[in-house]
LUMLUM-264878 format. One record per atom (N, C-alpha, C): x, z, y; atom name. Coordinates in nm, 4 decimals, padded with zeros to 6 digits. Example, Ala and Ser with C-alpha at 12.3 -4.5 7.8 and 13.67 -1.06 7.14 Angstrom:
! residues 2
[[01.3190,00.7800,-00.5690],'N']
[[01.2300,00.7800,-00.4500],'CA']
[[01.3200,00.7800,-00.3300],'C']
[[01.2850,00.7080,-00.2250],'N']
[[01.3670,00.7140,-00.1060],'CA']
[[01.2900,00.7870,00.0030],'C']
This chain:
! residues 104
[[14.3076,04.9853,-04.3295],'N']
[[14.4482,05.0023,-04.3098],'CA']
[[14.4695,05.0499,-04.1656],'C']
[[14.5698,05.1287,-04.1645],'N']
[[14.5724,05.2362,-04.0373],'CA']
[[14.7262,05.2231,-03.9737],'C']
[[14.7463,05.2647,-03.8806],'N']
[[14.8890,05.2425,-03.7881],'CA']
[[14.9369,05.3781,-03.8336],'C']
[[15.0511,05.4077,-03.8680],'N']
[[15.0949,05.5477,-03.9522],'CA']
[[15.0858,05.5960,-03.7987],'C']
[[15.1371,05.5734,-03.6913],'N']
[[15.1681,05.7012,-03.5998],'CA']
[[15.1037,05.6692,-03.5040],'C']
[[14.9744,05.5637,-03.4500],'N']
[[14.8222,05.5974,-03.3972],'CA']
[[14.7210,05.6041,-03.4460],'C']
[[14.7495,05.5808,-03.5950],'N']
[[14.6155,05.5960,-03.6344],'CA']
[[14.4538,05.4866,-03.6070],'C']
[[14.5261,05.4233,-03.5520],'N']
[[14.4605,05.2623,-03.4588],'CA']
[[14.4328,05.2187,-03.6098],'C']
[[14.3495,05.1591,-03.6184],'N']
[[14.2457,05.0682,-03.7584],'CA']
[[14.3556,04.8820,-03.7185],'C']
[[14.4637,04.8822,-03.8455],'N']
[[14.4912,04.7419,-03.8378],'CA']
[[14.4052,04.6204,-03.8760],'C']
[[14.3333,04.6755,-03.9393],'N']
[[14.2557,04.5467,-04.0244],'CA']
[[14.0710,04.6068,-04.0348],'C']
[[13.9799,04.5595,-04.0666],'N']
[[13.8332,04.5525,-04.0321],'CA']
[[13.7804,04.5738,-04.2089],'C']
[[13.7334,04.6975,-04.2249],'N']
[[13.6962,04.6853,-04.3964],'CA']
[[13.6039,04.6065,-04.3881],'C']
[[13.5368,04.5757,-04.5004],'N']
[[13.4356,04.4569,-04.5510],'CA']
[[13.2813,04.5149,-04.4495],'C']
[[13.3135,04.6115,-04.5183],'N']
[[13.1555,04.6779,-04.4777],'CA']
[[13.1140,04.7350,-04.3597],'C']
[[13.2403,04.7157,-04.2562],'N']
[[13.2207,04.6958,-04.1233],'CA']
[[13.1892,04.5589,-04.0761],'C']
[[13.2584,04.4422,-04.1430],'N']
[[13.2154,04.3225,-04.1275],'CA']
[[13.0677,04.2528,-04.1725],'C']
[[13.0781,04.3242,-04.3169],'N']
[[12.9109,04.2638,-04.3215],'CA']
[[12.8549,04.3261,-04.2191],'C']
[[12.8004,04.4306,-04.1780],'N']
[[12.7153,04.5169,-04.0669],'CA']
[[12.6826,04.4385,-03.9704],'C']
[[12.8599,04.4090,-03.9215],'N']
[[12.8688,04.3163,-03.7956],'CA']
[[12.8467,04.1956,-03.8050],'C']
[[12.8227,04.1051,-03.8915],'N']
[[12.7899,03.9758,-03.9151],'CA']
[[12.6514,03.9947,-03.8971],'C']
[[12.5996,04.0586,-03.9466],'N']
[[12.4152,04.0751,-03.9882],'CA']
[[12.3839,04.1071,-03.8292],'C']
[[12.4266,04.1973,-03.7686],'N']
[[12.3922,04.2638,-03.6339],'CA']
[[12.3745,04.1080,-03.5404],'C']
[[12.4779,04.0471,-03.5777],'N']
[[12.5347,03.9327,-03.4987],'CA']
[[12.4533,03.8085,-03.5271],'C']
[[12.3971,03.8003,-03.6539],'N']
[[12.2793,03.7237,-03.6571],'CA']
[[12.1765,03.7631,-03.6343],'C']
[[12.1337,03.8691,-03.6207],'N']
[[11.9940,03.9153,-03.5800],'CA']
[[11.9955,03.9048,-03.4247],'C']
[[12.0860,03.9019,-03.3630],'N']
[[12.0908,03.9223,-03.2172],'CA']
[[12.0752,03.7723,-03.1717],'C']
[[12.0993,03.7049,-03.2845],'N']
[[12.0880,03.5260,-03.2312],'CA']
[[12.2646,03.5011,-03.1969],'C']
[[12.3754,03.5497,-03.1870],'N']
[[12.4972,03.5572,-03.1886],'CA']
[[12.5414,03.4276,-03.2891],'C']
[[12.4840,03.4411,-03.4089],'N']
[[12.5353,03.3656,-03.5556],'CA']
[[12.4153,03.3132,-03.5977],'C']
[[12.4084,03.1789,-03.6931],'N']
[[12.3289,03.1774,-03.7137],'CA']
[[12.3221,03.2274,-03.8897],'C']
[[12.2032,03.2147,-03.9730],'N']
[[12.2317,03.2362,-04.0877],'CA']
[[12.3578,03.1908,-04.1670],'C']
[[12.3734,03.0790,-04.1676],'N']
[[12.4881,03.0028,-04.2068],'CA']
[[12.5939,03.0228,-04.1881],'C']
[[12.6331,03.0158,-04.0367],'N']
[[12.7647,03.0867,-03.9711],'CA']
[[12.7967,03.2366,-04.0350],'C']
[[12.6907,03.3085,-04.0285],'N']
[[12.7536,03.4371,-04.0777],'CA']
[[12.7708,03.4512,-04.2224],'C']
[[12.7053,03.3553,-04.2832],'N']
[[12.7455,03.2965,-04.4817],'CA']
[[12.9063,03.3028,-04.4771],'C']
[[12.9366,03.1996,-04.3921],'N']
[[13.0419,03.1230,-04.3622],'CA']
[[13.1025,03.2463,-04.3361],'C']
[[13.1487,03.3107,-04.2550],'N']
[[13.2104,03.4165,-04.1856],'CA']
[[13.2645,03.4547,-04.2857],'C']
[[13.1041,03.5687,-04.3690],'N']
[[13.1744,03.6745,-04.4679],'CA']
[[13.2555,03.6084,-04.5507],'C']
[[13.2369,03.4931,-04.6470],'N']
[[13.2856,03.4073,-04.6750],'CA']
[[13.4646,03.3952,-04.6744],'C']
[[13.5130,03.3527,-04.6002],'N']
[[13.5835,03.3708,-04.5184],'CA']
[[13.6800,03.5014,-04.5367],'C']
[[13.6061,03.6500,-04.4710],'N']
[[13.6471,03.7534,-04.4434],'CA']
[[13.6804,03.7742,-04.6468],'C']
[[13.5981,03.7213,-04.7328],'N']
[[13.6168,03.8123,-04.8719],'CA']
[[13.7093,03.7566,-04.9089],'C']
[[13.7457,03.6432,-04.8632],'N']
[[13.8594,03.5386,-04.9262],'CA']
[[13.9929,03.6372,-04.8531],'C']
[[14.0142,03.7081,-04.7337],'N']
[[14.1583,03.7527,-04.6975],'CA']
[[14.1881,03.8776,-04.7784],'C']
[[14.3012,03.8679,-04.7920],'N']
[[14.3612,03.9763,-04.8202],'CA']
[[14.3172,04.0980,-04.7173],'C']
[[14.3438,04.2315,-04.7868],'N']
[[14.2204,04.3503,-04.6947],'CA']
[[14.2916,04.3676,-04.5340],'C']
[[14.4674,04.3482,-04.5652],'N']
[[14.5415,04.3708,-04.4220],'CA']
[[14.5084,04.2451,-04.3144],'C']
[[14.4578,04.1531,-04.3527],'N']
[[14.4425,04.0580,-04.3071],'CA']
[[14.2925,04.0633,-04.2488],'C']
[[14.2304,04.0906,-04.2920],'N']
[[14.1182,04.1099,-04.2584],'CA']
[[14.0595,04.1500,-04.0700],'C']
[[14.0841,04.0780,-04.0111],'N']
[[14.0582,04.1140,-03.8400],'CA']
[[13.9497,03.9954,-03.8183],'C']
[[13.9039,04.0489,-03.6909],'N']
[[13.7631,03.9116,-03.6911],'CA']
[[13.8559,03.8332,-03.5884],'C']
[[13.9891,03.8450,-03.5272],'N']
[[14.0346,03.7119,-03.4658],'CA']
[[14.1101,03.6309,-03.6153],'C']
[[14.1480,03.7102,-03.6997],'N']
[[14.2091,03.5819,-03.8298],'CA']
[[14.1312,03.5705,-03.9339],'C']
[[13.9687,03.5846,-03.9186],'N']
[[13.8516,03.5000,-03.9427],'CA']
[[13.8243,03.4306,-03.9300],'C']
[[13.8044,03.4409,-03.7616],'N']
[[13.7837,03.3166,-03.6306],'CA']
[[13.8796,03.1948,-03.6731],'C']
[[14.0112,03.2268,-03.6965],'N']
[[14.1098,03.1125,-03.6766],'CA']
[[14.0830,03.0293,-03.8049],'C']
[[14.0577,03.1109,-03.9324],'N']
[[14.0162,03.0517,-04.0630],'CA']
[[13.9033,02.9325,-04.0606],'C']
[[13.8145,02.9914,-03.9519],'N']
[[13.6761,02.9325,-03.9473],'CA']
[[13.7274,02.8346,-03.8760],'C']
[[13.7780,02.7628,-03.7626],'N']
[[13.7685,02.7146,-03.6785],'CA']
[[13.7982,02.5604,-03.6689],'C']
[[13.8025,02.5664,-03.8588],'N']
[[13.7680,02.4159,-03.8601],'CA']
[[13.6022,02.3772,-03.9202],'C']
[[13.5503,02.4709,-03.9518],'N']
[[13.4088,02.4559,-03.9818],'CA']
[[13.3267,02.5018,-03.8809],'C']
[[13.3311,02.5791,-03.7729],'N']
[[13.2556,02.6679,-03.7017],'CA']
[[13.2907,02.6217,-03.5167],'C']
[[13.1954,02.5408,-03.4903],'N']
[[13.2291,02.5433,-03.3244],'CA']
[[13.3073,02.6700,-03.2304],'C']
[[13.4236,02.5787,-03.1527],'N']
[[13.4593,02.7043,-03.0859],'CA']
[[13.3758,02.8240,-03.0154],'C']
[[13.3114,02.7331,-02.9518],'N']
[[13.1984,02.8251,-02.8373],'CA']
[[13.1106,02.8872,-02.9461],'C']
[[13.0709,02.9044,-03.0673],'N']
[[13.0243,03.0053,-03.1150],'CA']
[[13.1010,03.1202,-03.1799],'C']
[[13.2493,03.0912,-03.2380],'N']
[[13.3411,03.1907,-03.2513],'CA']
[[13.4190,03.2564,-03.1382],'C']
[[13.4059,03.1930,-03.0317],'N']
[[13.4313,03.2805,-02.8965],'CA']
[[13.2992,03.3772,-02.8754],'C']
[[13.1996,03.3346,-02.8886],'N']
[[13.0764,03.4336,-02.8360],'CA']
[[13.1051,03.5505,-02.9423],'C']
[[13.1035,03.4815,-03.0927],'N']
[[13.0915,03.5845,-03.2038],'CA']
[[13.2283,03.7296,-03.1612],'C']
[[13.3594,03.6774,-03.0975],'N']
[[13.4792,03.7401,-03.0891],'CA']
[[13.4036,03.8681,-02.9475],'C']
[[13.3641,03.7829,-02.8977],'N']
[[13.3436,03.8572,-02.7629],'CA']
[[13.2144,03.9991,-02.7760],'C']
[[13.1263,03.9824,-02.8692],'N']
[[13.0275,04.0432,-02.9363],'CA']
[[13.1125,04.1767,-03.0023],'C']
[[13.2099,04.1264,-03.0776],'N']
[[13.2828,04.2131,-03.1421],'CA']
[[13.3394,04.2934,-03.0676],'C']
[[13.3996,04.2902,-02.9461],'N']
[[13.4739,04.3587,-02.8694],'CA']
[[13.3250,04.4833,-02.8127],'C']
[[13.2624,04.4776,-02.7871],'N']
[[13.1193,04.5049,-02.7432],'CA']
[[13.0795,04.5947,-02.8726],'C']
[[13.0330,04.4963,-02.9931],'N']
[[12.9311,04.5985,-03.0650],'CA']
[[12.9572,04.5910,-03.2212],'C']
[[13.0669,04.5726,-03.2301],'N']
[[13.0961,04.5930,-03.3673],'CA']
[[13.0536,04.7118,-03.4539],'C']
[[13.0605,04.6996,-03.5569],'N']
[[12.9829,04.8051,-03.6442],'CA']
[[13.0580,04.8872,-03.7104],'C']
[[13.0754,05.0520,-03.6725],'N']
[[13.2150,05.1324,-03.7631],'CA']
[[13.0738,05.1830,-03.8550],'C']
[[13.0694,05.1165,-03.9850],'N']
[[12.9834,05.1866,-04.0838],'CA']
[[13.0341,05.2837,-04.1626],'C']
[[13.2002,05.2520,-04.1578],'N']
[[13.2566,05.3659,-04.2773],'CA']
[[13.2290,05.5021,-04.1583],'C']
[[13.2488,05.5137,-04.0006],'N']
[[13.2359,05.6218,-03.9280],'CA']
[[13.0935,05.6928,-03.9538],'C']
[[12.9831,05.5532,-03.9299],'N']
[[12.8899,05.6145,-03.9523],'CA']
[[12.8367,05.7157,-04.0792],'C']
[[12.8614,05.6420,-04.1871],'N']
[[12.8431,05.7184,-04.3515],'CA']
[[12.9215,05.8298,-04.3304],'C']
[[13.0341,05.8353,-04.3076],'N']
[[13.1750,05.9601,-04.3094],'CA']
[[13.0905,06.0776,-04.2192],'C']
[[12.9907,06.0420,-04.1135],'N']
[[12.9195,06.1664,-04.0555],'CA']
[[12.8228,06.1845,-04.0583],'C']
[[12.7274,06.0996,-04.1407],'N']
[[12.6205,06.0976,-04.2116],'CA']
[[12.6287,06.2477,-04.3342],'C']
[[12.7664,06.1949,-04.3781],'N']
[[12.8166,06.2723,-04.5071],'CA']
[[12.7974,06.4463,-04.4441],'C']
[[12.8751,06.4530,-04.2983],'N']
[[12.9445,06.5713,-04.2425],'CA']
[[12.7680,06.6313,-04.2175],'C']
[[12.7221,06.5930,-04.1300],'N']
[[12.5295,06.6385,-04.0989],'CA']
[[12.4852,06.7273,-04.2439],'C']
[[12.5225,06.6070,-04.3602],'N']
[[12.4776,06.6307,-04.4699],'CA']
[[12.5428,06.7684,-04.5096],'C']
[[12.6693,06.7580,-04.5773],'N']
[[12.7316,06.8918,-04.5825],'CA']
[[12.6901,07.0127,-04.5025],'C']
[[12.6597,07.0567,-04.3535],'N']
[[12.6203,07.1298,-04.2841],'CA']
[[12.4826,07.1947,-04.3430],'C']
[[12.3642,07.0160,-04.2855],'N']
[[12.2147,07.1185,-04.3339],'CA']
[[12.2271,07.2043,-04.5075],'C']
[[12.3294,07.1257,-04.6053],'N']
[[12.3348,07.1805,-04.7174],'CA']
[[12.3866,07.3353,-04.6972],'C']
[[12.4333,07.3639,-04.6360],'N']
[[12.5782,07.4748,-04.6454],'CA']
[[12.4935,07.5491,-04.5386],'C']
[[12.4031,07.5311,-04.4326],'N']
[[12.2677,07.6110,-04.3685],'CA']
[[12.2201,07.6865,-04.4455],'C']
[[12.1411,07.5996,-04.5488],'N']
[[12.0510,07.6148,-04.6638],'CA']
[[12.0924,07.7220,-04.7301],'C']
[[12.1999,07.6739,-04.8134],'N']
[[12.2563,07.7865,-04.8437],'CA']
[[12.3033,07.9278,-04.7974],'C']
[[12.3075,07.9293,-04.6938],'N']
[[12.3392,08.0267,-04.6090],'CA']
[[12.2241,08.1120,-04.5862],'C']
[[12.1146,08.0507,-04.5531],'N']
[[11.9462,08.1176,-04.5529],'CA']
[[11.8764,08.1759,-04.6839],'C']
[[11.9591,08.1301,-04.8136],'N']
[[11.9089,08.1478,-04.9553],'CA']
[[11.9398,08.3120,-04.9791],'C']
C-alpha cells in the first residue's frame, strides 16, 4: 500500500517481512522463535497494517523490549525490499531476453 501523492510504501508486504525476519535471525538480531513469533504476528494484520513498529507493539507482550528495539533499529538499517529486488531481477531479465533477440 502506497501514499497516492508520494508514493512512500504505507505498510511492509509479507515478503519483505519474511526476508527481513530471516536476515534478522541469521545476523543473531532474532532468535529462531522470536522471528516464528514476529511473522506470526505480521500474518495475523490486516495488509495496511502491516509496519514492523505495529508488529513490535503486537509483540510486546511476548517479546522483550530490548530485543524489539534492536529488531526496529535493524529495520531502519537493513530491511529487505524483495518485491524491488524480483521487479529488477524481472527488468535484467526482459533486457538479456530482448538482446537475444535482437542478435537472432
Amino acid at each position: 500500500m502506497y501514499d497516492p501523492e508520494t508514493y512512500l510504501p504505507l505498510s511492509e508486504p509479507l515478503v519483505n517481512i519474511r526476508c527481513t525476519l530471516r536476515k534478522a535471525r541469521d545476523e543473531g538480531i532474532l532468535t529462531h522463535d522470536d522471528a516464528g513469533a514476529l511473522l506470526s504476528i505480521a500474518r495475523s494484520l490486516y495488509f495496511p497494517d502491516r509496519t514492523y513498529p505495529q508488529i513490535c507493539r503486537v509483540a510486546q507482550h511476548s517479546i522483550p523490549p530490548a530485543i524489539l528495539d534492536s529488531f526496529l533499529e535493524f529495520t531502519r538499517h537493513h530491511a529487505v525490499d524483495q518485491k524491488r529486488e524480483d521487479a529488477l531481477a524481472a527488468l535484467r531479465r526482459t533486457k538479456e531476453i530482448a538482446d537475444e533477440l535482437e542478435r537472432a
